[in-house]
N, C-alpha and C positions, 0 to 999 in steps of 0.2 A: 746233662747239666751244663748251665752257661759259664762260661769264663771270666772268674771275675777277677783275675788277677792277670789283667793284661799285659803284651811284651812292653816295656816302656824303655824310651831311650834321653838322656838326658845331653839335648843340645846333637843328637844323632837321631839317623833312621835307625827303628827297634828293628829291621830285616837285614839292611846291608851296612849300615854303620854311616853312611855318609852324612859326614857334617851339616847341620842344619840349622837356622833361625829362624824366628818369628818375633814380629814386635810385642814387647810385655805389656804395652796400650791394651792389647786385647783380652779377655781372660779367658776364653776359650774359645775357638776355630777352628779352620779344618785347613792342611798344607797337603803339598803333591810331591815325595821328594823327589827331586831333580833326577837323582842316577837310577832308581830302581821303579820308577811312577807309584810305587806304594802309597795309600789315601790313608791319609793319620789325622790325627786330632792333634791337637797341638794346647798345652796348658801353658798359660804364661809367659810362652814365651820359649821355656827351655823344656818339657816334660814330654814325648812326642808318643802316642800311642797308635795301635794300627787299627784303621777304621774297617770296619767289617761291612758288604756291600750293603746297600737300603739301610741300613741302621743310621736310627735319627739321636740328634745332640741328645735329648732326654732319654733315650733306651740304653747310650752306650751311659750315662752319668747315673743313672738309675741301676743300670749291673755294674758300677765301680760303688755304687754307695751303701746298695742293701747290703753287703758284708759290714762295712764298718759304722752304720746305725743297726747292725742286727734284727734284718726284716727281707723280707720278700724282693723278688726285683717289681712287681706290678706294685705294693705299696709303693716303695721307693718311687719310682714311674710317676705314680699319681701325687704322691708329695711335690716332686718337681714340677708337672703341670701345673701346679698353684700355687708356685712359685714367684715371686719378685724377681726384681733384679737384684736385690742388697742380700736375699737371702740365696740365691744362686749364687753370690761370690760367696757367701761361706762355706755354701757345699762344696765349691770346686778346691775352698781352701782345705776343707778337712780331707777334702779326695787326696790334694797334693801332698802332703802332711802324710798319711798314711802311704800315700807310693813312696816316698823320698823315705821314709823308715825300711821299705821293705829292698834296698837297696845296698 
């Protein structure tokens, strides 16, 4: 079974804790954190999660989303592939929204 409730770290690495930033320009990216090279994703700016190797921007948002639209990760998957830009900032906002609760 995939992991859909990944380690999240807010304004931290979710492995070793080290403080971290990114510009909230962006709304989602990928960072390298400085002390431990851990490859994360990065929401917003402050929400940092740990990137899993060859996993692309749509696989890892597609297994944070089919839990909270209640569907499959390959539906989820393929909704994002057909995705806009305006309706990708929603998803990432209902992604954020739902991590920041389980917090």
């Amino acid at each position: 079974m995939e992991n859909s409730h990944p380690t999240i770290g807010h304004n931290r690495c979710p492995l070793c804790g080290a403080g971290l930033w990114a510009p909230r320009s962006e709304t989602m990216g990928s960072k390298k954190c400085p002390r431990c090279g851990a490859e994360l994703w990065v929401f917003v700016g402050s929400l940092f999660c740990v990137r899993q190797p060859g996993q692309t921007q749509q696989r890892f948002l597609a297994e944070l989303v089919a839990p909270i639209y209640e569907m499959s990760v390959e539906q989820a998957e393929f909704i994002i592939q057909g995705a806009d830009s305006f309706d990708l900032v929603e998803i990432i906002m209902d992604v954020e929204e739902a991590m920041r609760s389980k917090c």
